[in-house]
N, C-alpha and C positions, 0 to 999 in steps of 0.2 A: 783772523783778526778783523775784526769790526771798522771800516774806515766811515769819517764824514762828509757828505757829498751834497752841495747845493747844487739843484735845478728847477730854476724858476726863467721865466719869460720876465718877470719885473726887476728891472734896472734897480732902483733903489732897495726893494729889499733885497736883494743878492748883495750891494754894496753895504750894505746896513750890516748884513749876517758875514759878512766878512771881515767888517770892522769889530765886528763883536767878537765870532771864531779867534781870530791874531791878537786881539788884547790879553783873549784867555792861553797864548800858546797852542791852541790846538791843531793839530794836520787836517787839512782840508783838502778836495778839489771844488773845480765849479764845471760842471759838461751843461752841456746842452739840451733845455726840457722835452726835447723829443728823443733824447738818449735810452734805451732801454737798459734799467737796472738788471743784472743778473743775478749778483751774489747776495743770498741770505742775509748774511751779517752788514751791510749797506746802509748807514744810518741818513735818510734823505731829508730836507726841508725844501719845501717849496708852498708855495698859497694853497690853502683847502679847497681853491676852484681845480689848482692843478690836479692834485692826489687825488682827485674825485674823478677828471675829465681822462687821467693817464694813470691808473692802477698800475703796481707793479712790486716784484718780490723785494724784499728791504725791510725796514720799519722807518714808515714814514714820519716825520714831525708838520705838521700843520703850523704855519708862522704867516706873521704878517706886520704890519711896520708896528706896533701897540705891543706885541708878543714876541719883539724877537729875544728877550733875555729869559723870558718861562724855556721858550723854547732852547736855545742853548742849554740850559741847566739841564733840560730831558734830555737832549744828546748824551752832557757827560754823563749824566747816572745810567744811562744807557750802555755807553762807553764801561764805564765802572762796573756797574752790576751790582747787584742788590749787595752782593757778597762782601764787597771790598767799600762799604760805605762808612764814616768813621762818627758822623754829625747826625743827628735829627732835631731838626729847629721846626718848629710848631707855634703860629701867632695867632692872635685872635683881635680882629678887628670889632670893636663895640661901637663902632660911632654910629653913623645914621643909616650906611647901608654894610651891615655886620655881615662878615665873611670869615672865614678860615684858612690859610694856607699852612704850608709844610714845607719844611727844602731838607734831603736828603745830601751830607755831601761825605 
């Protein structure tokens, strides 16, 4: 079973991704960014300086205080699995700087 596990060194976004994690209900922990991941199914978020400077087995999320709800939402479909998905929402931004997003739920 796939658990979600913050470790970061920065204070706010760990508090940020934990206010986000508990709004959604989700089980979390928080260890320590020197903590070595061992198990496979380990779903981590921490800064894209961390996951670079401390590789380790899991599947990382890369967040930062601008990204913490993309990122949440990659955990749960992560969580979930392509398999058990029920929604596919697809936008299309046309304004000035035109983008595409998707949310899988």
């Amino acid at each position: 079973m796939a658990r979600l596990v913050i470790r970061t060194e920065d204070f706010q976004l760990s508090f940020k991704l934990i206010e986000a994690l508990r709004s959604r209900n989700l089980k979390f922990e928080v260890i320590d960014s020197h903590t070595e991941i061992v198990n496979h199914s380990t779903i981590w978020f921490a800064s894209p300086a961390e996951i670079l400077e401390q590789p380790t087995v899991g599947r990382s999320i890369p967040v930062s205080l601008d990204s913490i709800e993309s990122a949440v939402y990659s955990a749960i479909f992560l969580l979930r699995g392509i398999e058990n998905s029920v929604f596919l929402t697809i936008g299309i931004d046309p304004g000035p700087y035109p983008g595409l997003a998707w949310l899988v739920d």
